[in-house]
N, CA, C and O of each residue as an XYZ file, in Angstrom:
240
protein
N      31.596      4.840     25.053
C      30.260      4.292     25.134
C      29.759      4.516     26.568
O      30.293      4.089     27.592
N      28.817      5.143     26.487
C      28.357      5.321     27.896
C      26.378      5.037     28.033
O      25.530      5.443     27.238
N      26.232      4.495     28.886
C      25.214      4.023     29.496
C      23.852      5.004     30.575
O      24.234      5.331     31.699
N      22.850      5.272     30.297
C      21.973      5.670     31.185
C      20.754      5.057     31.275
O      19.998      4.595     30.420
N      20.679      5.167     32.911
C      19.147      3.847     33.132
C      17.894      5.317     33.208
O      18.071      6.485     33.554
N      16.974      4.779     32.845
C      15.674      6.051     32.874
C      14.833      5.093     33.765
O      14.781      3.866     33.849
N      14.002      6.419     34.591
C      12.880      5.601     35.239
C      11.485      5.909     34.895
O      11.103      6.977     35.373
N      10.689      5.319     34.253
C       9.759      5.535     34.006
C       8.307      5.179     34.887
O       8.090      3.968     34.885
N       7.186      6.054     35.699
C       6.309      5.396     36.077
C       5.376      4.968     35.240
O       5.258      5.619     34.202
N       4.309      3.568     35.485
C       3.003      3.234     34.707
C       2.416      3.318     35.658
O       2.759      3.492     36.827
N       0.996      3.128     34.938
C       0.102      2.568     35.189
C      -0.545      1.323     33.912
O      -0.182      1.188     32.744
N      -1.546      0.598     34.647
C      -1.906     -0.636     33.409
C      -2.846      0.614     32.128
O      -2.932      0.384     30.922
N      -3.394      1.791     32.789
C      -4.035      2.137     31.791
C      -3.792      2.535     30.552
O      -4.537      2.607     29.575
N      -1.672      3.006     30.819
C      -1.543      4.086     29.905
C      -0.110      3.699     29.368
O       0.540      4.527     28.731
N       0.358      2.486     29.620
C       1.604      2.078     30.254
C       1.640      2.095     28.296
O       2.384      2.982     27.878
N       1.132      1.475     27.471
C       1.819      1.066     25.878
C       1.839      2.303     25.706
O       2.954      2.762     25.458
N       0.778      3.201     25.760
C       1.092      4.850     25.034
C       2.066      5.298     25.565
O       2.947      5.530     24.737
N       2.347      5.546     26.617
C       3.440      6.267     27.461
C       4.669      5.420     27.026
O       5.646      6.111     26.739
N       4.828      4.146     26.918
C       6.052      3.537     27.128
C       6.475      4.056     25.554
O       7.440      4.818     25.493
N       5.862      3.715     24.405
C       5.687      3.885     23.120
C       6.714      5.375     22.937
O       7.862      5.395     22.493
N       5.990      6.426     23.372
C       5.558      7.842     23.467
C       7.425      7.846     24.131
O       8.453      8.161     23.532
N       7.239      7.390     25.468
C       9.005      7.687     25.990
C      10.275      7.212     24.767
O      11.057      7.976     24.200
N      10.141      5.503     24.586
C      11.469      5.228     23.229
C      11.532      6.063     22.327
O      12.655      6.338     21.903
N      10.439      6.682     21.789
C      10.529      7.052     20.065
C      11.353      8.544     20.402
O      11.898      9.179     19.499
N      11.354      9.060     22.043
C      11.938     10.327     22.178
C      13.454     10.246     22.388
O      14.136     11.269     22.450
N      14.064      8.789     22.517
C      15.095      8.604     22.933
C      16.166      8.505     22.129
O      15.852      8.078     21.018
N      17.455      8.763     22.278
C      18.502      9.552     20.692
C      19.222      8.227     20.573
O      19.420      7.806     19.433
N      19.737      7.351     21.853
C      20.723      6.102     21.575
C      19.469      4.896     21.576
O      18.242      4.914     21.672
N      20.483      3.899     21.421
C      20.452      3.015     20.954
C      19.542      2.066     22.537
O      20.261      2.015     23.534
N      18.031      1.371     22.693
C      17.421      0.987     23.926
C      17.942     -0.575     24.354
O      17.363     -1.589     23.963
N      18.731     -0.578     24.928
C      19.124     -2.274     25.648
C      18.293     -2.937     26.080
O      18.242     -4.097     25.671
N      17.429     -2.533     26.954
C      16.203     -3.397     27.642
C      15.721     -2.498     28.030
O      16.058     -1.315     27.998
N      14.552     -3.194     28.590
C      12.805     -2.646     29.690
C      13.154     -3.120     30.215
O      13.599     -4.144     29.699
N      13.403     -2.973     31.961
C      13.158     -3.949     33.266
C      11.775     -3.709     33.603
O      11.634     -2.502     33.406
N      10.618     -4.207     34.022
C       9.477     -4.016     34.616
C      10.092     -4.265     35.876
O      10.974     -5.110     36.029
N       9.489     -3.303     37.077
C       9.989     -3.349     38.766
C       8.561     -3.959     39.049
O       7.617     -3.401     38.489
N       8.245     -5.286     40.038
C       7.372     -5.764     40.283
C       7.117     -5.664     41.822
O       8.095     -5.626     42.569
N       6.260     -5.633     42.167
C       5.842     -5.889     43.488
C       4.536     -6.748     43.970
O       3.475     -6.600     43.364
N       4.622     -7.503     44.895
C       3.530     -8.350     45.328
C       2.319     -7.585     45.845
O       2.300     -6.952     46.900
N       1.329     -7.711     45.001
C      -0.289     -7.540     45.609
C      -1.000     -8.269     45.950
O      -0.873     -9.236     45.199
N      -2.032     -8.535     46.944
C      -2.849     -9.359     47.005
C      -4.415     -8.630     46.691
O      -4.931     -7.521     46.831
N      -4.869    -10.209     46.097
C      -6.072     -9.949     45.179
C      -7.307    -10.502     45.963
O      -7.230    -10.843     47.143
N      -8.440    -10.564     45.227
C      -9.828    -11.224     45.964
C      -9.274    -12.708     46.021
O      -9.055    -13.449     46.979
N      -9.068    -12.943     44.116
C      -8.889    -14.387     44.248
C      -6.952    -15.242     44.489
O      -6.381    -16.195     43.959
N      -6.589    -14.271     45.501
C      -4.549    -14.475     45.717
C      -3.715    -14.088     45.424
O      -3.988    -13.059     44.806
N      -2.746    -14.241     45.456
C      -1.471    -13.602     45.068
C      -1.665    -13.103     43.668
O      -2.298    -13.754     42.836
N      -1.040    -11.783     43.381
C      -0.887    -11.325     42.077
C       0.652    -10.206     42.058
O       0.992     -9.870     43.192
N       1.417     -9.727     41.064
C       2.094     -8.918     41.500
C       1.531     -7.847     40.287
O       0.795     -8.172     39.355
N       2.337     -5.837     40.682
C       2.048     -5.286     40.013
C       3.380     -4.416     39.660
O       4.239     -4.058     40.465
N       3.331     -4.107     37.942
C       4.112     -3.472     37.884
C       4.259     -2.243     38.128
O       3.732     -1.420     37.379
N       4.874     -1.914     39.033
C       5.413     -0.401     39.367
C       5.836      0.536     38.601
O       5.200      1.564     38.369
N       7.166      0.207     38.055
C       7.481      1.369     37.087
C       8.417      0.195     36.103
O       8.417     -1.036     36.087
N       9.178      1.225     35.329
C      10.030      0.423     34.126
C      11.018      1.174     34.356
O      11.036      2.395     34.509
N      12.559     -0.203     34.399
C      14.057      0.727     33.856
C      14.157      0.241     32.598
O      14.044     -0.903     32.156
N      14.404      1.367     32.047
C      15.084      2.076     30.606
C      16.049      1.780     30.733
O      16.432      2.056     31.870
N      17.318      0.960     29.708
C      18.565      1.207     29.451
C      18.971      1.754     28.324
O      18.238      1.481     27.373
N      19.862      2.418     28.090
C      20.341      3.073     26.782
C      21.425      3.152     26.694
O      22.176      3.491     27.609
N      21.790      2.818     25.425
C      23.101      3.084     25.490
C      23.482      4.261     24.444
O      23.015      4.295     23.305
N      24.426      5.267     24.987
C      24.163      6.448     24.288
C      25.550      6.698     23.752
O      26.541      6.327     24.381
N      25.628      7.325     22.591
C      27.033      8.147     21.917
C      27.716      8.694     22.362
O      28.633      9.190     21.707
C-alpha cells in the first residue's frame, strides 16, 4: 500500500470544476483534501485564503 500527496493550485473562481475535474482523473482510492490557508486582510478584517489543496491517495 503506498501513499501519494498531490498539489493542487485554486482559485475561488474555478476551484469545484478543477477540484471535480482533478479526483475523477485519479486511479486509487482519495483519503482527504487538506485546504492550505493563509491569513489575508480585508476592508472589513481578518479573513484567510485558500491557497492550494493536498490530495491524498492511496494507491495499488
Amino acid at each position: 500500500m503506498k501513499y501519494q500527496v498531490h498539489r493542487m493550485e485554486i482559485n475561488e473562481d474555478n476551484a469545484q470544476e478543477k477540484l471535480e475535474n482533478y479526483l475523477n482523473r485519479l486511479e486509487g482510492e482519495i483519503l482527504s483534501v487538506i485546504p492550505i490557508a493563509t491569513p489575508a486582510f480585508r476592508k472589513l478584517g481578518a479573513a484567510s485564503v485558500v491557497k492550494y489543496l493536498l490530495i491524498v491517495e492511496k494507491s495499488k
